[in-house]
C-alpha positions, 0 to 999 in steps of 0.5 A, spaced: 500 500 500 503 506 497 501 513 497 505 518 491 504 525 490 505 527 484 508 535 484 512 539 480 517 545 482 516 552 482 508 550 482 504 553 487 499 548 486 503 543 488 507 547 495 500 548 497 497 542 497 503 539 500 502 543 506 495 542 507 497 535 507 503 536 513 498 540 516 493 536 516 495 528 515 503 528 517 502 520 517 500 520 509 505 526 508 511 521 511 508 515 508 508 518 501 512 518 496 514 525 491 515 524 485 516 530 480 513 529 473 517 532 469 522 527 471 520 523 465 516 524 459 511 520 461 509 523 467 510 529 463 505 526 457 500 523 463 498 528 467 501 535 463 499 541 467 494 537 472 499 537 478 498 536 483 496 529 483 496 525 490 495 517 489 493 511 493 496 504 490 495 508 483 488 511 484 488 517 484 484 519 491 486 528 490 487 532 484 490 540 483 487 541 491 487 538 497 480 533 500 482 531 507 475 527 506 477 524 500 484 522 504 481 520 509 476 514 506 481 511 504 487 511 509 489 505 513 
């Protein structure tokens, strides 16, 4: 079971969520794992400007804003 937040640098989208997510849940933040889309041209392809992307066993579970309900439903 694995959470991935998918971000890019310099995206105020993206440190916003990634905020609320350390506020709000640190036990997802620290089981998460970031990965930065454009490291990859198909992370590039898939998901373009729709950052930030927060993944639970690759289902996405948050897109572009932070839902602590939608998190919550599906936290272990």
């Amino acid at each position: 079971m694995s959470w991935t937040l998918f971000s890019r640098s310099n995206c105020s989208l993206c440190d916003a969520f990634e905020e609320e997510l350390s506020v709000h849940l640190p036990e997802v933040k620290s089981a998460c794992e970031k990965v930065d889309v454009d490291s990859c041209q198909e992370l590039q392809a898939l998901y373009g400007n729709d950052v930030p992307v927060l993944t639970y066993n690759q289902q996405i579970i948050c897109q572009h804003f932070f839902d602590k309900d939608k998190i919550l439903k599906v936290t272990p």
